[in-house]
C-alpha positions as semicolon CSV with decimal commas, in nm:
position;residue;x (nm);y (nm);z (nm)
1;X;3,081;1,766;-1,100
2;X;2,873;1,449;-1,008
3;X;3,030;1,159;-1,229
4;X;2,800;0,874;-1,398
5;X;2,909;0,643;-1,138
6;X;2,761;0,860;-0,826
7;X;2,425;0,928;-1,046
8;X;2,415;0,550;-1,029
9;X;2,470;0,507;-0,653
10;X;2,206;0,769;-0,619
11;X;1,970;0,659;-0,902
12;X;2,006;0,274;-0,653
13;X;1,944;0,431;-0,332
14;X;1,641;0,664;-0,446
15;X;1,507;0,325;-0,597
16;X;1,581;0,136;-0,270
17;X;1,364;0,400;-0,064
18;X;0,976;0,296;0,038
19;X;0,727;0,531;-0,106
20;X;0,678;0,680;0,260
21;X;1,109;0,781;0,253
22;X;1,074;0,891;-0,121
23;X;0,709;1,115;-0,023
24;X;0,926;1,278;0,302
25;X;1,233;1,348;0,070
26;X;1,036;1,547;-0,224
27;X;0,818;1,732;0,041
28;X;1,146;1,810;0,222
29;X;1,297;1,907;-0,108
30;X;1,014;2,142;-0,212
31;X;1,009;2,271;0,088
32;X;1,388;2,381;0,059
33;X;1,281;2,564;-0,271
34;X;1,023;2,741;-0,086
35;X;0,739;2,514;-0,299
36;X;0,527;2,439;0,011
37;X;0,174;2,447;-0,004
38;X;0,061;2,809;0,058
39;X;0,175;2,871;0,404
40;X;0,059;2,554;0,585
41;X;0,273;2,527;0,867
42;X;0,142;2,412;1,198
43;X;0,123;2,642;1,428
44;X;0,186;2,610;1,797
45;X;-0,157;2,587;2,018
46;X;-0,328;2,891;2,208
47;X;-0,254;2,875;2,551
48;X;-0,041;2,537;2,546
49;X;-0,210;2,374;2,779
50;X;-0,477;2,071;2,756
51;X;-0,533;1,945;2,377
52;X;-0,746;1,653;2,215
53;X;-0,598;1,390;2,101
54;X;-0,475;1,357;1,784
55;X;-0,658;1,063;1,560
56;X;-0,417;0,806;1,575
57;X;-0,387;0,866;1,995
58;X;-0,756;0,818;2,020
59;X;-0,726;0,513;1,873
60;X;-0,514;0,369;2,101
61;X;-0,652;0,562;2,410
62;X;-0,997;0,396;2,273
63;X;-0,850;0,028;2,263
64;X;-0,678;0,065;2,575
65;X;-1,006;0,146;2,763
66;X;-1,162;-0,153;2,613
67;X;-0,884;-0,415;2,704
68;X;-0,711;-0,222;3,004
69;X;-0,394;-0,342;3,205
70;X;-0,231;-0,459;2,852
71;X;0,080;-0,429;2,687
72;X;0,060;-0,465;2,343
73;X;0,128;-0,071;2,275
74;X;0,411;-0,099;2,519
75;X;0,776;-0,042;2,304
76;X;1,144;-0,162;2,439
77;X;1,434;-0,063;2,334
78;X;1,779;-0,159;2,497
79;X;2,159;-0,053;2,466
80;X;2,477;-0,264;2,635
81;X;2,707;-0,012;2,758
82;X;3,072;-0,095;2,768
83;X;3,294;0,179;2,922
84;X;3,320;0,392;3,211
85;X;2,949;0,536;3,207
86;X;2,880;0,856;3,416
87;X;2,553;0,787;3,510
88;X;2,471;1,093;3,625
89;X;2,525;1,257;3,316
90;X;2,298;0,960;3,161
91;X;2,020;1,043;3,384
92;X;2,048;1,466;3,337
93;X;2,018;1,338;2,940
94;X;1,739;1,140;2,995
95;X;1,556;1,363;3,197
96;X;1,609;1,668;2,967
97;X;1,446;1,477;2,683
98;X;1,187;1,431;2,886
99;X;1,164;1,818;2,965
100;X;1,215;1,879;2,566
101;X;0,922;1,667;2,461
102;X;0,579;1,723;2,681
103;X;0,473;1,461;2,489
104;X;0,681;1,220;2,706
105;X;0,515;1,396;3,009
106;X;0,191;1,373;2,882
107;X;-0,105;1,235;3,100
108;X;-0,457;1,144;2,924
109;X;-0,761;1,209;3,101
110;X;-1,158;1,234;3,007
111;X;-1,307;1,586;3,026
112;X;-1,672;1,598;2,981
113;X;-1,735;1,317;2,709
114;X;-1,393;1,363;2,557
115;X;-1,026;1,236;2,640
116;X;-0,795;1,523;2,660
117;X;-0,400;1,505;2,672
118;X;-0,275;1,738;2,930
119;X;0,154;1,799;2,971
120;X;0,262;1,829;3,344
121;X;0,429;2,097;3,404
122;X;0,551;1,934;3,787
123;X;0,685;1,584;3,665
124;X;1,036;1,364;3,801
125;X;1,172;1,082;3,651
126;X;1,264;0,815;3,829
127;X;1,546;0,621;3,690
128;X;1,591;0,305;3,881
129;X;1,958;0,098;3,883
130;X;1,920;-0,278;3,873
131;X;2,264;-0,436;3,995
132;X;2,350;-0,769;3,903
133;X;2,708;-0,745;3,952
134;X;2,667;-1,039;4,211
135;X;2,478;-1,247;3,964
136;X;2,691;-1,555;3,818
137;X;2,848;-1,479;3,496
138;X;2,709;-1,746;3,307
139;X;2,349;-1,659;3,437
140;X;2,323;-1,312;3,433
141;X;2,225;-1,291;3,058
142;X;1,958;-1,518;3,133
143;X;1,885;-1,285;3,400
144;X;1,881;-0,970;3,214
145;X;1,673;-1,070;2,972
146;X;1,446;-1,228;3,193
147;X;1,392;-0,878;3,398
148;X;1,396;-0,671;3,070
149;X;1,111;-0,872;2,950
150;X;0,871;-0,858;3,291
151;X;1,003;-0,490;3,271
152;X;0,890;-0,427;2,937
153;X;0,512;-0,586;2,965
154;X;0,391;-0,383;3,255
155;X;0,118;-0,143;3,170
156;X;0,085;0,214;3,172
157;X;-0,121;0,426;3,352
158;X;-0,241;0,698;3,104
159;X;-0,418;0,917;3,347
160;X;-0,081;0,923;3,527
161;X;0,224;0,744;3,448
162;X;0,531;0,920;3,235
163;X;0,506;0,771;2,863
164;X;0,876;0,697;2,920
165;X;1,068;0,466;3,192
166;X;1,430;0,449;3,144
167;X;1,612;0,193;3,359
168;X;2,038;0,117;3,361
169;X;2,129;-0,240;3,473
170;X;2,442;-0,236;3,655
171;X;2,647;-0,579;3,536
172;X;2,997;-0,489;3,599
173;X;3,195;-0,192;3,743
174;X;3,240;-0,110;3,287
175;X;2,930;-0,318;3,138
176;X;2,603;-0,143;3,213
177;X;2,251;-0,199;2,997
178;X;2,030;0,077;2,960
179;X;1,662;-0,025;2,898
180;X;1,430;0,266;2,777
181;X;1,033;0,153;2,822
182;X;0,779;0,369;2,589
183;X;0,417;0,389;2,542
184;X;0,323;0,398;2,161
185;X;0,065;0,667;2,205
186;X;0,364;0,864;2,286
187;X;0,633;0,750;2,061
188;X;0,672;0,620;1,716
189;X;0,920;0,437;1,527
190;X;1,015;0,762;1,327
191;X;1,069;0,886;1,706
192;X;1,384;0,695;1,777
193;X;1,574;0,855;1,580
194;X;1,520;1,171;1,715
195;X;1,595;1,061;2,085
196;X;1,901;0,856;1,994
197;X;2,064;1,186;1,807
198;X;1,906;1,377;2,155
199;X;2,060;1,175;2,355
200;X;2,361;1,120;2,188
201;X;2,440;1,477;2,183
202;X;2,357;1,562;2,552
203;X;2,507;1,314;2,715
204;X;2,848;1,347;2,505
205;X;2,821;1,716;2,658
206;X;2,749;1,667;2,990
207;X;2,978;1,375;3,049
208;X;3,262;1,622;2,991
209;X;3,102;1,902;3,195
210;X;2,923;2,090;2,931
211;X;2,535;2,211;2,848
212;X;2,381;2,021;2,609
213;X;2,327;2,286;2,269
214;X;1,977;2,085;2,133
215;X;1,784;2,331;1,899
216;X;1,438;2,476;2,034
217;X;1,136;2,310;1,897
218;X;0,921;2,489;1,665
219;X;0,606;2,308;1,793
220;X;0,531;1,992;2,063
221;X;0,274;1,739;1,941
222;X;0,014;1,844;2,141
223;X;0,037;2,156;1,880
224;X;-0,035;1,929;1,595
225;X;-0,281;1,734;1,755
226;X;-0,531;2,079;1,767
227;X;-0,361;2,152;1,358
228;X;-0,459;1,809;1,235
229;X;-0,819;1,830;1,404
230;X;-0,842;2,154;1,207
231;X;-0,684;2,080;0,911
232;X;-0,836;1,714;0,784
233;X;-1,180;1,849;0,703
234;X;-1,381;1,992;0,417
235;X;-1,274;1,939;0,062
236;X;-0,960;1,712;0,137
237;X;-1,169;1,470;0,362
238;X;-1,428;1,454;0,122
239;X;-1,153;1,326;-0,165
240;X;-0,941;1,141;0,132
241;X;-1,272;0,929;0,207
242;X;-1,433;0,908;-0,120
243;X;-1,097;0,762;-0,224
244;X;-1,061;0,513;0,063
245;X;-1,419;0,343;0,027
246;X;-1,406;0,308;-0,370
247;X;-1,049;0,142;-0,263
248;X;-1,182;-0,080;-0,061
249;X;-1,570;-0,109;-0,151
250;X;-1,598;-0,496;-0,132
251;X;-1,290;-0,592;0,008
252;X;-1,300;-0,931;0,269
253;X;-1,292;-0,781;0,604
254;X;-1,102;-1,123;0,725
255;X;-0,844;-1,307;0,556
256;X;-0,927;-1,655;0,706
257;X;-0,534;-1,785;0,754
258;X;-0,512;-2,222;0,857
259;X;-0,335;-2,191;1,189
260;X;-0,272;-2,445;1,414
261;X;-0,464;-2,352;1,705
262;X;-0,833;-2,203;1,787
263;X;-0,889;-1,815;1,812
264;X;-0,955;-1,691;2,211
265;X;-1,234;-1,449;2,338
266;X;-1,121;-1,233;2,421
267;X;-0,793;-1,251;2,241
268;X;-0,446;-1,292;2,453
269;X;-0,180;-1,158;2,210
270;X;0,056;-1,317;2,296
271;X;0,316;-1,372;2,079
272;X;0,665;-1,416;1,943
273;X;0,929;-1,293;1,691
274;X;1,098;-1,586;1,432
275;X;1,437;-1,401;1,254
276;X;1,423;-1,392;0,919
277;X;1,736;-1,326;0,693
278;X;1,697;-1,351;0,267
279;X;2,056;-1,375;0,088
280;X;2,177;-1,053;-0,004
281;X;2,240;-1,177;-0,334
282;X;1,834;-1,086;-0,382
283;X;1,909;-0,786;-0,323
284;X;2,030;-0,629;-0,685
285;X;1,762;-0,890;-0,859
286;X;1,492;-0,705;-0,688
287;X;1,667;-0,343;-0,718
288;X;1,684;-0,427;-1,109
289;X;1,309;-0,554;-1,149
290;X;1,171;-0,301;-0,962
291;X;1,383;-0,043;-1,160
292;X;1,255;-0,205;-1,477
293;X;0,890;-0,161;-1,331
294;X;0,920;0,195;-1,209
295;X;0,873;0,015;-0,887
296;X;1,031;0,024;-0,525
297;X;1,212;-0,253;-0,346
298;X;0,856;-0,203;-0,120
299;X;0,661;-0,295;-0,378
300;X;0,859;-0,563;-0,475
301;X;0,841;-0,741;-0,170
302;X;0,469;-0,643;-0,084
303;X;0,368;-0,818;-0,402
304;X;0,576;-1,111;-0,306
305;X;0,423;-1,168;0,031
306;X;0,069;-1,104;-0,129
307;X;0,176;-1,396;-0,333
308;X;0,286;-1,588;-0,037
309;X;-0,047;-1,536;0,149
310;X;-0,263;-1,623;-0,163
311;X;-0,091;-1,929;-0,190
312;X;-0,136;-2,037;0,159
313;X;-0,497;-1,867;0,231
314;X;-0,645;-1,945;-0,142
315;X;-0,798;-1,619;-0,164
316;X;-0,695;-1,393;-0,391
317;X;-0,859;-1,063;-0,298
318;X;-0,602;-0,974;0,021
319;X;-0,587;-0,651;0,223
320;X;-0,236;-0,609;0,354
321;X;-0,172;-0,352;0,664
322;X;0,144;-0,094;0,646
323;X;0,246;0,163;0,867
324;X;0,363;0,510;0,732
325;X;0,555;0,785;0,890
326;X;0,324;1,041;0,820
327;X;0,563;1,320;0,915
328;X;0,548;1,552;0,553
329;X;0,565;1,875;0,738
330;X;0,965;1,942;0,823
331;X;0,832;2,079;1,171
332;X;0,726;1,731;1,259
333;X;1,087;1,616;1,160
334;X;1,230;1,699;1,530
335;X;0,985;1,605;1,749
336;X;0,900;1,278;1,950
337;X;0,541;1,151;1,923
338;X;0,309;0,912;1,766
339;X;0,256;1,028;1,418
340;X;0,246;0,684;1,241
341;X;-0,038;0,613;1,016
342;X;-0,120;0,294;0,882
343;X;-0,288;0,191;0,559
344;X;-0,487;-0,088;0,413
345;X;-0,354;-0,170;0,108
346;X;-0,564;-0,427;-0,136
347;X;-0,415;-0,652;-0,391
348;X;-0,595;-0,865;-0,613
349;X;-0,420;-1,156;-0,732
350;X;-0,702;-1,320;-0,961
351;X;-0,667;-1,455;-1,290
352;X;-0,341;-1,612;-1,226
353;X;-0,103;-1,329;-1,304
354;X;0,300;-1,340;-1,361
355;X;0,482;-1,176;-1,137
356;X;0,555;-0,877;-1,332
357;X;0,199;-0,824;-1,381
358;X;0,113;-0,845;-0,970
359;X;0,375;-0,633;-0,932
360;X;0,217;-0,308;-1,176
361;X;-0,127;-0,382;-0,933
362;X;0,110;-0,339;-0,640
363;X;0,278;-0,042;-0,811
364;X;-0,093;0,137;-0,856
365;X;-0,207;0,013;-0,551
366;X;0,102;0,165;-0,333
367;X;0,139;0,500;-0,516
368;X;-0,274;0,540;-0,484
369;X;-0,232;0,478;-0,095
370;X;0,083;0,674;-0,018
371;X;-0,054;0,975;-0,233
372;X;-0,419;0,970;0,027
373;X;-0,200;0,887;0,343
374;X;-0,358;1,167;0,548
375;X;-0,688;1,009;0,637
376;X;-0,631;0,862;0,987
377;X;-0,718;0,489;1,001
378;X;-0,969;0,539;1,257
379;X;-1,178;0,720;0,986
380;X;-1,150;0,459;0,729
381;X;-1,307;0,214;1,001
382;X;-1,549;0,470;1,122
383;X;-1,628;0,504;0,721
384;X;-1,650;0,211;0,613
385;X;-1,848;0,035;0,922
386;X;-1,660;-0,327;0,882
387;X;-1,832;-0,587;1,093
388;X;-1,662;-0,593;1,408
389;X;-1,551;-0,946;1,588
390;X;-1,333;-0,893;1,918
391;X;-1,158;-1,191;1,720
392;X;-0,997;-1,013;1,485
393;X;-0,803;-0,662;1,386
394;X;-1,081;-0,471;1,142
395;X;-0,993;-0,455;0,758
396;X;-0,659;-0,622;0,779
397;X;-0,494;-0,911;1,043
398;X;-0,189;-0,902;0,858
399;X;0,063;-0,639;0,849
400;X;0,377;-0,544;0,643
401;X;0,677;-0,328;0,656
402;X;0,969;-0,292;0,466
403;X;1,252;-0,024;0,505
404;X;1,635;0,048;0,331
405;X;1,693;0,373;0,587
406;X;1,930;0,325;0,784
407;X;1,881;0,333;1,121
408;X;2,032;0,542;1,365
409;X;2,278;0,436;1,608
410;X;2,359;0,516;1,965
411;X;2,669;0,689;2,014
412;X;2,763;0,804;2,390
413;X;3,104;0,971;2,411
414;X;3,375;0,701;2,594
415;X;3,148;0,418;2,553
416;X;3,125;0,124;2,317
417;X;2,754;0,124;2,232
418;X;2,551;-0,210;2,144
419;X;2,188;-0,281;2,119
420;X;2,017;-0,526;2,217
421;X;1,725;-0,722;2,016
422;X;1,448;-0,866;2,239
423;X;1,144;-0,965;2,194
424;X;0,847;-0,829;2,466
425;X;0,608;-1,104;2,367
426;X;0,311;-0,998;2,153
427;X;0,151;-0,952;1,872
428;X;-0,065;-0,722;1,744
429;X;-0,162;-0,886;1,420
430;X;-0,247;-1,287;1,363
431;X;0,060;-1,249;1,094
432;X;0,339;-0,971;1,056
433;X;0,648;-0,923;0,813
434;X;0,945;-0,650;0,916
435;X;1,181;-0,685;0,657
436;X;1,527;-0,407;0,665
437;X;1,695;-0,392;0,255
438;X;2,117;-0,374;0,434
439;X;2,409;-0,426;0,164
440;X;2,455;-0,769;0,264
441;X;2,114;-0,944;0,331
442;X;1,740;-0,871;0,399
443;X;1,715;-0,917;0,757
444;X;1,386;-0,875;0,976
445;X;1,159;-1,121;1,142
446;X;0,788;-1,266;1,140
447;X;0,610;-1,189;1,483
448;X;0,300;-1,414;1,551
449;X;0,002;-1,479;1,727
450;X;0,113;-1,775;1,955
451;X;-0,239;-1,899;1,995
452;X;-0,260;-1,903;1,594
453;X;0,062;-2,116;1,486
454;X;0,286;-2,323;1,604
455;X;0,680;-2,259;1,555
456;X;0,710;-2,502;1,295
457;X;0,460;-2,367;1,075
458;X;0,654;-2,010;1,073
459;X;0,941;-2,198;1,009
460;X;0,799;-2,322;0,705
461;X;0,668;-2,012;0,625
462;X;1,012;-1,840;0,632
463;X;1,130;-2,062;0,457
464;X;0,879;-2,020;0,148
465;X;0,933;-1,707;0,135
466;X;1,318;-1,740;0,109
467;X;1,251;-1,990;-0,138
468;X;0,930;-1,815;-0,338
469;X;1,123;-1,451;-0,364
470;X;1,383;-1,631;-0,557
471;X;1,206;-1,757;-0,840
472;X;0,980;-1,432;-0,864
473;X;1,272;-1,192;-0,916
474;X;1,431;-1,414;-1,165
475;X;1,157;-1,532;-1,327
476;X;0,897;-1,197;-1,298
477;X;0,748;-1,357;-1,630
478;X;0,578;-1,689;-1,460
479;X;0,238;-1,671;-1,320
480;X;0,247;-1,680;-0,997
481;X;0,085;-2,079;-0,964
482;X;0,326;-2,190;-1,215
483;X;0,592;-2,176;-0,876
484;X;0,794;-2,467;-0,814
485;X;0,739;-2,478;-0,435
486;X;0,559;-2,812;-0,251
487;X;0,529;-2,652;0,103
488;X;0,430;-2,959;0,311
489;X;0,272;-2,703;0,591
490;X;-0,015;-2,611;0,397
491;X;-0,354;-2,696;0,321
492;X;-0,540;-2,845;0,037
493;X;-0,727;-2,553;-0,035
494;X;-0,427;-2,336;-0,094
495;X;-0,402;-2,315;-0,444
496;X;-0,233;-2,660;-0,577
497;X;-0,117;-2,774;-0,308
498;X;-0,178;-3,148;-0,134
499;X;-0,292;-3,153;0,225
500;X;-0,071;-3,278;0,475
501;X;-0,270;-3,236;0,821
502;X;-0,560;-3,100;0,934
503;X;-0,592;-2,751;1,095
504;X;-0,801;-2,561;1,372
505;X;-0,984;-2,294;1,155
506;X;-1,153;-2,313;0,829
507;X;-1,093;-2,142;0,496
């Protein structure tokens, strides 16, 4: 018998989910009960050999041809290693992942008109070992970091490089770092869960002489590539885009931002991470409104940092990027790829409403995008034929992402596992927000457009938002200029607010 406390611990983590987590969870659910919809699984691909790409690999195959030798869809992720590590048994694990996935393994060429992605079926992994046991003690952090970093910002060949470079830094004879290098048209953020558990598993096998035991895959992405071709068409793109340009008929296809330096032509991307940590104590405040709302913790916070980019922008009509998982079917639960979608989502702050009222638009506004999540984003730009400027990302320069999932951790058998944060050096977006909801704080960081703002005017934007998020949870009723914040950063055309200096682009 579940007991009124547990239906409250659940009833707080269902509310603490994003839309995306709660969407996965019912279709996974239904799917249980045998509610799918009518026999729609995807089915593995004739032949299995050459496929087109799926819609959000085009994409980046597309942007990739038109700034080549760049790293902005370049991923890192690294691990300290403390222990006696059998690197052999790292490298078999890493290599049968490799083998598991053809996406990792997957080369993208053009055939005829079109770009095609073709699996190898003759591939090797090289796994180089960096050893810096001779470096000082006190420098070789410095060191590390500095070699992870040039490591991480070289380019990929798509016509012919593995989507997937692993290297293991040697820095004493029980201290080792293993640095895994990815290509996002090959790997999502969904996706590292899936090779940390892989990995995980095999190498805790094979380090004591056993086979790894990983479960065959139903389908490889190539499979779904050729099912979502086939299946996003007819009557469901016809709703998918009629919904999508009555959402965003009218929208402003820039959100002009002051920044402290001019915009570059082409643009550099080069950017930078600030940390960002909110007390914990927000944490049941924004639970409780959003409860009160019918809303998520997501929402709660998207509305918030709407409000925090209406008051420094002065525009109240703001289109907000998010990425989504985009993983309903359970066969796409188990596999490695890119299956992220992203989604413009529009909030209208005019007529200077509370808090609680923002927060119903953002409410209606998430719901209606998470519900028509299917339609690639590539379509909604091909629809809706926004003026292009190499100068900025189309519909949105701003992005936003907020999760409660835990993440999953690293576990090698015999070793004490640690990762390590680091920050490659771009950004995609002139603005970003990654905020994580953890028991004790809401962590994350804003990554920036170092060509855009300087590092004190992200400080002061952090620290805004600490101080903004505050007096909207406990004070939902307020409209949202009746704030008690002076931030000395911004401009005189943000709403209310005095100018203090001068900045490099206009309103």
């Amino acid at each position: 018998m579940v007991d009124a406390r547990s239906r409250l611990d659940l009833s707080e983590r269902l509310a603490a989910l994003t839309p995306e987590a709660r969407a996965t969870l019912r279709a996974s659910v239904r799917r249980r009960q045998g509610l799918d919809d009518g026999g729609n699984a995807i089915p593995r691909r004739a032949g299995g050999g050459a496929a087109p790409l799926s819609f959000a690999q085009q994409r980046i195959w597309f942007l990739e041809q038109w700034e080549p030798g760049g790293f902005t869809h370049n991923g890192a992720r690294a691990y300290r290693l403390r222990g006696r590590l059998d690197e052999p048994a790292l490298e078999r694990a890493l290599a049968l992942i490799v083998d598991r996935h053809e996406v990792l393994r997957t080369v993208y060429i053009v055939e005829g008109r079109e770009p095609m992605q073709v699996p190898l079926q003759a591939w090797s992994l090289d796994i180089p070992v960096v050893d810096l046991t001779s470096t000082s003690p006190e420098a070789r952090d410095g060191e590390l970091r500095r070699r992870m970093r040039e490591l991480s910002r070289q380019p990929f060949d798509l016509t012919s490089d593995l989507m997937f470079r692993p290297t293991i830094f040697r820095l004493a004879l029980e201290e080792h770092v293993l640095l895994v290098r990815l290509h996002h048209i090959a790997f999502d953020a969904f996706s590292d869960r899936i090779f940390l558990s892989e990995l995980s598993s095999a190498y805790s096998r094979l380090s004591v002489g056993e086979e790894p035991t990983l479960p065959e895959l139903a389908i490889q992405y190539a499979d779904f590539a050729v099912w979502q071709r086939e299946h996003l068409s007819g009557v469901r793109m016809e709703q998918l885009i009629g919904y999508w340009r009555a959402r965003l008929d009218g929208a402003p296809p820039v959100l002009r931002l002051p920044t402290d330096g001019p915009r570059r032509v082409p643009q550099r991307h080069e950017g930078r991470h600030r940390p960002v940590s909110l007390s914990g104590s927000l944490m049941p405040a924004i639970v409780e409104l959003g409860r009160a709302e019918g809303a998520t913790p997501y929402m709660v916070l998207l509305a918030a940092f709407a409000v925090l980019l209406y008051r420094v922008s002065g525009k109240d009509d703001i289109v907000i990027g998010t990425p989504i998982a985009n993983r309903g079917h359970v066969e796409l639960q188990s596999i490695i790829g890119f299956f992220s979608n992203t989604v413009a989502m529009r909030l209208r702050l005019n007529g200077n409403p509370s808090f609680r009222e923002l927060l119903a638009r953002a409410r209606e506004t998430t719901v209606g995008a998470f519900t028509h999540q299917e339609l690639p984003f590539e379509r909604v730009v091909e629809e809706l034929h926004p003026r292009r400027d190499p100068r900025y990302n189309p519909l949105f320069q701003v992005n936003f992402r907020a999760q409660a999932e835990e993440g999953m951790q690293l576990e090698l058998a015999g070793l004490e596992v640690e990762p390590i944060s680091f920050d490659i050096g771009f950004s995609r977006f002139d603005l970003a927000l990654e905020l994580r909801f953890e028991s004790e704080a809401i962590t994350g960081y804003i990554e920036y457009d170092l060509d855009l703002f300087e590092e004190a005017t992200i400080d002061g934007l952090a620290a805004e938002l600490k101080s903004m998020l505050g007096q909207l949870v406990a004070q939902p009723d307020r409209t949202i200029l009746e704030l008690d914040v002076q931030p000395r950063w911004l401009r005189a055309s943000a709403p209310r607010m005095k100018p203090l200096r001068a900045r490099s682009e206009p309103l």
